[in-house]
Structure formats: structure tokens, C-alpha cells
Phi, psi and omega in degrees: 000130174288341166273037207270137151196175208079189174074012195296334193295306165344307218268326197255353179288290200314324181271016140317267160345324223230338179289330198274125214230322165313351196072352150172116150235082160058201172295129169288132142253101183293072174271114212261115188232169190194201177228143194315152184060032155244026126109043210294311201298305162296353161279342172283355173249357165272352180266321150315331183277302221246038176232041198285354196259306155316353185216056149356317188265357182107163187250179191187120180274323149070112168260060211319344213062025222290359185240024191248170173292006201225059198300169203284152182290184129268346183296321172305312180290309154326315186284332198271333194270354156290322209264340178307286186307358181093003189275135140316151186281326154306004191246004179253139185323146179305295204311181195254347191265314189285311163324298180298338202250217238333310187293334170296315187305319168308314212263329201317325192240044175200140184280095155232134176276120144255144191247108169290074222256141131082113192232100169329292185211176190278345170274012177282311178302288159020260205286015180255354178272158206258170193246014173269131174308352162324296227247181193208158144252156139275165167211138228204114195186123174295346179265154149277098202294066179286332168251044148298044186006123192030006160303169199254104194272120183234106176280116222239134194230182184276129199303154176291172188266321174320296210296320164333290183285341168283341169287343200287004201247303187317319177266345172288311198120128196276346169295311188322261170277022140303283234287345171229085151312300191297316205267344192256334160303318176320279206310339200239299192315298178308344172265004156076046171019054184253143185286301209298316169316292179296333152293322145305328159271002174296320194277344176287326181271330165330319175274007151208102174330293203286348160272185192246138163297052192221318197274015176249355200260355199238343188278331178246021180281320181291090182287355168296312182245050176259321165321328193278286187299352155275039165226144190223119193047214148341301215272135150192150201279322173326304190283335177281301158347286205283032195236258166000316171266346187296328186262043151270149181282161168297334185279315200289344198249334164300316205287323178288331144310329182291282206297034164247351153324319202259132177300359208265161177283002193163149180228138154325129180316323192313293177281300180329295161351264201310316158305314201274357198037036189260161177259162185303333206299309210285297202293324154283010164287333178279319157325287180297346180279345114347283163303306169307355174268344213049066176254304182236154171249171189221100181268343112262178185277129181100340177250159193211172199188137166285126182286169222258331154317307189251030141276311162323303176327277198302337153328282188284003169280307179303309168316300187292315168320306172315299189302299196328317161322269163351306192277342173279354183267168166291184179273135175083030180244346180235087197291116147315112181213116165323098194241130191236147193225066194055058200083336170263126175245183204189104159286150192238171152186210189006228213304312200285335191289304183278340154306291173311302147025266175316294179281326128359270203309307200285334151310322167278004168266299215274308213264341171254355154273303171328307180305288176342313172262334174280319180248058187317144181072032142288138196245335180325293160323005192251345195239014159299127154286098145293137169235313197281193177238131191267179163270193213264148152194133232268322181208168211269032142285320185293330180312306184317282197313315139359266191309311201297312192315324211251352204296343222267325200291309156330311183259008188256330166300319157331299149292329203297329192278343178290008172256018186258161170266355193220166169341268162333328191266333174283342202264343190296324183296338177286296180298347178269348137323262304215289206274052159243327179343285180316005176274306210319324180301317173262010147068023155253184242314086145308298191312306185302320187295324184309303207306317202276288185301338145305315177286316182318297186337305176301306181312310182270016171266302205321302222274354188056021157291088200287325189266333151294313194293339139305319169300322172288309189288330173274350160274356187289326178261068137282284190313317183287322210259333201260350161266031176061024182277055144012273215295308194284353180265352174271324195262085096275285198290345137349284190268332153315315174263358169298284178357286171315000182282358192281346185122343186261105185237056170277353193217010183302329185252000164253357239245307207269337151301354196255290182318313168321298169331267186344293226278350194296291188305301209290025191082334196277080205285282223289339165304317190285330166298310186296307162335310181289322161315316157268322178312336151320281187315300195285353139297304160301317180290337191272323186080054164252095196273347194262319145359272169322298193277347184259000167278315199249022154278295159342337194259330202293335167312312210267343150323300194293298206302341153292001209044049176244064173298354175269321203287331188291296160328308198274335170279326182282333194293297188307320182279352189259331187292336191275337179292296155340272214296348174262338174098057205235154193224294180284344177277340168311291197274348187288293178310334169276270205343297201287334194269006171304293198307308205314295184355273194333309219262332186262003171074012160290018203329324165280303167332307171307325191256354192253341181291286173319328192270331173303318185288322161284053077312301192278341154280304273245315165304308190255030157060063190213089191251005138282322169269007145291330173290319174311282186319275172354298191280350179268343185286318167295358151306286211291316183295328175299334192276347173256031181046027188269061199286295206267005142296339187271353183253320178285358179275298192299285177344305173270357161294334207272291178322302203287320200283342174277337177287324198250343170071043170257095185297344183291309200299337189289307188309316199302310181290340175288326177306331212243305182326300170280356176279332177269348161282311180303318162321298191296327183146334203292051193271014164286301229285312179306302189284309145352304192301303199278348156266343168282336167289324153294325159304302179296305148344287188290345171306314225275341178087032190252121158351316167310340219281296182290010152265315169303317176300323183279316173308321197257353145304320189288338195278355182274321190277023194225327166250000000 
């Protein structure tokens, strides 16, 4: 094709490949496989142009078909590369084996390349390759052709995106898009840097002067209708799909419909299980049988993913299913509901309907064992409506580590449930909010949970779910509080536990610990002891013993600051020992964090540095990098307070790194804060002094109390030099 570009890397393996000539490893064979319209065939036939100087005797073509309804025989494609080669039409044999041994006995003595074009399976291919080392083949297949005797297996991928903009510009007109460079990137990105794409809207706009590539971006921003926006004459990406899905099995053409269902970027055999209601063994033999069609990529081992086309595709392949359903049904038996997913919606119903379902529950299965190890001697997680079975997990780091991997897939489950109409239907999405709670810990997608969680909320004030709308409001002030919106997370939390008064009291005792915080940080101690205090109590009726002990380590803060250090002591000593004693790991180190600060602050200082370092080991392990940042920063306390500034500055430093790695602005004040007190130690004291007006500047964004001990600090420290 003259508008062939790109591919170089490619470009130069194959004729790597395709050069060895000695015999030996055999016939060179190239099996080039992709998903339909990512060009297998031009490249294979520009690789074919520009190796014509290696194949003196010539080429030889094949259009197998293998994805049309009538793939090509091989005795045809034989009869046609005999009659190519000059054999009379009387001279060539019936059979498909005699045909093949004359057409190799033809090749024995001549350097010729066959190009093997659009290939079913390898046995259609099989008796069509030559058999001398003279000679080489292509092969061209949506499958991976893996049981192809000695072929070199090339998975053929969607063009980079610069090589993207640049066919669309060869073919649009390269004046065109230099002048929207930015807006003609948009436009190649929406077509999932698929060349067949890109070129049906290049050629759609060429052929019309008066738009703009600007005027295309709003026409393929509608995924329901961007397949629609890909044809042109003949050429269409929709139809190149359905040549592909035409050739599926029953099992392989549901699955591949389902699994285009879930709003998330990729899915696990684990979920996949569920949704397809298949055991795993089963669902990855399908998967892969999927993959090996090119339906799906397998971007890791156990994972699996759609290119962003053909998850359109397999959508509206799914949608037709649905209706088909539908017409066969009585009228109002089978309900239909628009369900949307990180952007995407896909109207639904029956069998697509009960699949998410299905992948719901085990994500809500998975996220309430997670909740469960991270936050050992909790009762919450025991009072999630769970219905499915979930995974399994050996420890709350493996929990975790989970939760991060799955957070994208979670929360596109999430929105999808924000589409309900009834109560009830909503609650499952809350609580798997609420059992996602330990990612809040590792200080990633804040932004999603406000976001996830605003929307639920509205729905569930709309739907009046009272048992959702409390659970959205404490994680929502989870979210507020760890950005220091102080003021907006007492009124979330507030208003949660009025809610609970209603009887659903799954989150009552933690709801009222959180006020206690709150009340804490905002100064208010003797408020905040009571607060714990009851949270204790409301804790204790539940037999939530990790409760307890986590009121009175927490509480121990509110102690000192009233000047009561035996009692701050003696509460924290009391929360780390009930923790000890339940065998709680993450409550183990939460409790050494606080009984550290207490130390640190009563002048115990090796204690102190000995609490604090068990405990930054075990965030550090289990990737909860708000309290790694924390832990950091009180240990470049506790050193200043033993005159060690410069473990105390390598200490604020790396609080400084992390709370800036997680976009946590408290935690950034807190380490500039302690960062310059431990520069002022070292001598450094403009540097020193930078620090702590930038902490004050942060503080005071934040409405945070600190702001006004910094303020004071750096006047006294102005009127002192």
C-alpha cells in the first residue's frame, strides 16, 4: 500500500526471520497474527515488496479467507500456485496431498516467498508451505497459529500513536492535521490506534473539505455511536469485528459478550469465574481460547482486557443479544436498564443483567476478607450483605496488595450500581465502598473515592436508602478528614450516626471514633475523650475488641494534650497490649505509632525511636503510605528532641517525599515543619526557615490549627534574631 508507515521494529524482525536461508531451522515461517483492521495483511505485503531481491523466482499469493463464510479449500490455493508456476490445467492432480508434493518438488530448486494471507487455522495452512530452504513463507491469521509446525509466532499490535498520526495525516492531508496537531491526536486515540480505523476517519475527512479534525472529536466522543463513525465505502471496523466474532463457539461468543460488560480496564480469571458462573479452570481455557482468536489481550498472566473497539463491538453484539431475548419473551418479563462504567454505558437486561450481579457479589466477597485482615478484631466486615464467594487471602498485605491492583475494576463496578432504582439494589455498591476502606490507608484514589462516593450518595438520598446514605457519608468524611477538610468530615460524620439511630448500626462505633479524631485534631480534647468513650462503649456491645483498643490508643493524643501523661500513657500502653493479645498486626503497628508520639513527647526517647521503627517497617511493608509518612515524621521529631537533626532531617525528608508522592497536603506541612527545625539544628537556617513558611502557607490553605503555633514560632524566631 502506498500509504503503508511504521512498523520498523517489526519490520526489521521479520526480514530477520525470513532471511535465514541455510536450512538450518527449515523453511522460514513468519506467522503474523493481531485483531482484525491492526494491518497484518500490509504489513505483510510491504515486507513481501521489500524483500523481492532475496526471492529472485518470485512470490506467490493467497487469499485464504479463513473469516468469510467460504474459506478458501487448500487444493484451490494449490491448483492456483501450480498453474502460477506454468503447470497445465490437465497436469495438475486431483488430490490435496499430490498437489502439495508437486507444488514443493516446484519450489526444490527456486528462492521463492509465499504470502499466506488471512489464515483460519494451521490446518488450512499446513500443506501450502514450501518445502526448500530457498524459500520462506508469511502467514497472515486473527488467530495465533501456535500449532503451526516451526513457524516464528509475530502478535501484531495497534500502531504507536505518533505512527497513528501520521497515517491519518498521509491520508487526511498532512496540512490538515500539523494545523490540529493536538485535536488530530484526540481523533487517532479514539480510534484505539487501530490502523483500519484510522484510516476510515482519515478518509472520511478527506473527502470532506469543509470539516475540521476538531469536527470529529465530538462525533466519535459517543461510544454508542463511534463504530457507526467508522465506515467508509466498503471499509468498516464494525464488519472486520463481526467476521471474527462470526467464528466463535457458544461458549467463546456469551463469554466474549459478558465479559465486555464490566466498566473496569481488565478482568481477572477470579471475576471473570464469576461472571461467566463457570469454575475457574473452565473460564480460563476460554479466555484464552479468546485470546488466541484475538478477541482479547492478556496483558498479564491471569488477566485479561479488551481493546477499547472491540469492547464497543462485543457491547453491541451483547445489546442484540439482549433484544433478541426480549422478542422472545413475554412483554415486562425481562427488565432493561441502562448501566454506565467509567464512562461507558451499555443498556442491559436478563443474562448481562445477572452477570454483573454475579461479579458484584465476588468483588464484595473479595473486599470484605480484605477489609477483614486489614483491619483485624473488626466486626464491620462481618455485617456486609455478602451473597457470592470471593478470593481467598493468606495475609492483609496480600489483601491489600489486591484491593490496589482491582481498585479501578471496583470502583467502575460501583458506578455501574449508581444506576439503580430501588434501594435495595444500591446497597450492595455501598458496602463494597465501605469494604474498600483499607486502600484510604495508602493515600490512592482519593479522587475516586469522593467522586464514587458523591455520586452514590445522590442516588441514595434520591432512592431515600438510608442504609446506603450513612455508609457513603462515613466514608465520604474518611476521604474529607484525610484532606484535612476537618469541618466538612464532622458534618458527613455527623450526619452518619444520626442515621444510625435508625438501627443499622454497621459503622456506629467507628463513625463516633472518627468524631473523637476530628475533635481532637480541631483542638477540642475534653470533647474528643468523650467521644471515644462512647465509641468504646458502642464498640464493646458489638464485641468489637480491635474497637476498643484502637479508642484508647487514639485517645492517648488527647490525654497529653490536656497534660495528663500518665493517663496518655497508660491508654496507649492499654491499646497496644489488647492488640498484642488479639494477634492484630496492623493494629500492632497503629498502636506503636501513637505510643511512640506519647514517648517522644514525656522525653522517653529510645523507646520512642524503638515503637516507631517496628511500626514504619510494617507500613512500609504493607504499602499504607499515610502512615508511613506520619511514622517518618514523628521519628524526625523524637530525634530533634534527642539533638540527632541529622537522622531528623533524613527522616522529614523522606515524610516530605511520600506525602508529596500521595498528594496529602497535611502530611506535606507536617514534614516541612519538623524538616526545618531539624535544618535550624544543622546550622541551616535560611533553609531552615523556608521550610516552616512553607508549612505555614500549607497549614493555613488547609484552615488547620497548626498554621497559628507556626505563626508564632516564626515571629518569635524573627524577634529573636
Amino acid at each position: 500500500m502506498n500509504d503503508f508507515t511504521g512498523r520498523r521494529q517489526i519490520i526489521a524482525r521479520l526480514r530477520t526471520m525470513l532471511s535465514v536461508q541455510d536450512g538450518s531451522e527449515g523453511v522460514p515461517v513468519a506467522a503474523i497474527s493481531g485483531i482484525g483492521g491492526v494491518g497484518k495483511t500490509a504489513l505483510a505485503v510491504h515486507v513481501a515488496h521489500a524483500m523481492h531481491d532475496l526471492f529472485p523466482d518470485g512470490q506467490l499469493y493467497a487469499d485464504l479467507r479463513g473469516y468469510g463464510e467460504e474459506p478458501t479449500a487448500p487444493e484451490s490455493v494449490l491448483a492456483a500456485f501450480l498453474r502460477g508456476l506454468g503447470l497445465p490445467a490437465d497436469a495438475i492432480p486431483d488430490g490435496l496431498a499430490e498437489r502439495a508434493a508437486l507444488f514443493r518438488s516446484l519450489l526444490a530448486d527456486r528462492r521463492m516467498l509465499v504470502l499466506l494471507d488471512n489464515a483460519r487455522d494451521a490446518a488450512q495452512v499446513g500443506q501450502l508451505l514450501p518445502g526448500s530452504a530457498g524459500c520462506a513463507a508469511i502467514v497472515t491469521s486473527r488467530g495465533k497459529l501456535a500449532d503451526l509446525a516451526s513457524a516464528r509466532l509475530v502478535d501484531l499490535d495497534v500502531m504507536e500513536p505518533e505512527e497513528a498520526l501520521v497515517l491519518f495525516g498521509i491520508v487526511a492531508g498532512v496540512e490538515r492535521v500539523e494545523a490540529e496537531r493536538a485535536v488530530a491526536m484526540d481523533v487517532v486515540a479514539a480510534c484505539g490506534f487501530l490502523p483500519l480505523a484510522v484510516r476510515i476517519v482519515a478518509a472520511r475527512l478527506a473527502a470532506r473539505p469543509s470539516w475540521t479534525v476538531a469536527s470529529l472529536v465530538p462525533r466519535l466522543a459517543d461510544e454508542r455511536r463511534r463504530l457507526d463513525e467508522m465506515r467508509v465505502g466498503n471499509l468498516a471496523v464494525e464488519a472486520t469485528f463481526a467476521l471474527g466474532y462470526g467464528q466463535l463457539n457458544p461458549a467463546q461468543a456469551r463469554a466474549f459478550r459478558l465479559l465486555s460488560l464490566p466498566g473496569g480496564p481488565d478482568i481477572s480469571i477470579g471475576a471473570a469465574a464469576a461472571m461467566l458462573a463457570l469454575d475457574p479452570m473452565d473460564t480460563e481455557d476460554v479466555l484464552e481460547s479468546l485470546v488466541d482468536a484475538s478477541l482479547l489481550e492478556a496483558p498479564a498472566p491471569g488477566r485479561y482486557r479488551f481493546h477499547d473497539l472491540l469492547k464497543l463491538f462485543a457491547r453491541r453484539v451483547a445489546e442484540r443479544a439482549e433484544d433478541a431475548t426480549q422478542e422472545s419473551c413475554a412483554a415486562g418479563e425481562v427488565r432493561r436498564g441502562e448501566r454506565r462504567g467509567s464512562g461507558v454505558s451499555v443498556t442491559i437486561g436478563g443474562e448481562g443483567e445477572a452477570a454483573l450481579r454475579r461479579l458484584l457479589g465476588f468483588y464484595l466477597a473479595s473486599a470484605r476478607s480484605a477489609h477483614r485482615l486489614a483491619y483485624e478484631g473488626s466486626t464491620m466486615a462481618d455485617r456486609l450483605g455478602v451473597t457470592g464467594t470471593g478470593h481467598a487471602f493468606a495475609s492483609a498485605d496480600e489483601a491489600v496488595a489486591w484491593l490496589s491492583v482491582e481498585a479501578e475494576s471496583l470502583f467502575a463496578s460501583i458506578a455501574q450500581v449508581t444506576c439503580a432504582d430501588k434501594a435495595g439494589e444500591l446497597l450492595p455498591g455501598a458496602d463494597l465502598l465501605l469494604a474498600m476502606e483499607p486502600l484510604l490507608e495508602s493515600g490512592s484514589h482519593v479522587r475516586e473515592f469522593e467522586s464514587r462516593t458523591r455520586e452514590m450518595l445522590a442516588v441514595a438520598r434520591r432512592l431515600d436508602a438510608v442504609s446506603s446514605e450513612l455508609r457513603c457519608r462515613y466514608v465520604l468524611g474518611r476521604v474529607l478528614f484525610g484532606a484535612n477538610r476537618l469541618a466538612e468530615a464532622e458534618e458527613e460524620f455527623r450526619t452518619s450516626l444520626e442515621l444510625s439511630a435508625g438501627g443499622d448500626s454497621i459503622v456506629t462505633g467507628e463513625v463516633l471514633n472518627a468524631l473523637a479524631v476530628v475533635a481532637g485534631r480541631r483542638r477540642r480534647h475534653v470533647e474528643a475523650l468523650a467521644w471515644f468513650e462512647a465509641a468504646r462503649e458502642a464498640f464493646r456491645e458489638v464485641g468489637a475488641r480491635g474497637g476498643e483498643a484502637l479508642t484508647l490508643s487514639y485517645s492517648a493524643r488527647d490525654h497529653l494534650f490536656l497534660e495528663q501523661p500518665k493517663e496518655a500513657i497508660a491508654a496507649a500502653e492499654q491499646g497496644l497490649a489488647l492488640f498484642i493479645e488479639m494477634g492484630s498486626s496492623a493494629g500492632t503497628a497503629r498502636a506503636r505509632y501513637h505510643l511512640g508520639m506519647i514517648l517522644s513527647r514525656v522525653g522517653r526517647l529510645n523507646e520512642a525511636v524503638h515503637h516507631h521503627a517496628e511500626c514504619l517497617a510494617f507500613f512500609r511493608a504493607s504499602r499504607q503510605r499515610v502512615w508511613e509518612q506520619r511514622v517518618c515524621s514523628r521519628l524526625a521529631e523524637t530525634f530533634i528532641n534527642a539533638g540527632r537533626f541529622t537522622d531528623a532531617a533524613r527522616h522529614a525528608e523522606q515524610a516530605l517525599t511520600v506525602s508529596r508522592e500521595i498528594s496529602h497536603p497535611y502530611g506535606e506541612a507536617q514534614a516541612l515543619w519538623v524538616l526545618g527545625k531539624a535544618l535550624n539544628g544543622l546550622g541551616a537556617v535560611e533553609r531552615g526557615r523556608d521550610c516552616l513558611e512553607r508549612a505555614h502557607d500549607l497549614f493555613g490553605r488547609l484552615g488547620a490549627p497548626e498554621a497559628e503555633d507556626l505563626r508564632l514560632l516564626l515571629e518569635r524566631d524573627q524577634v529573636d534574631s
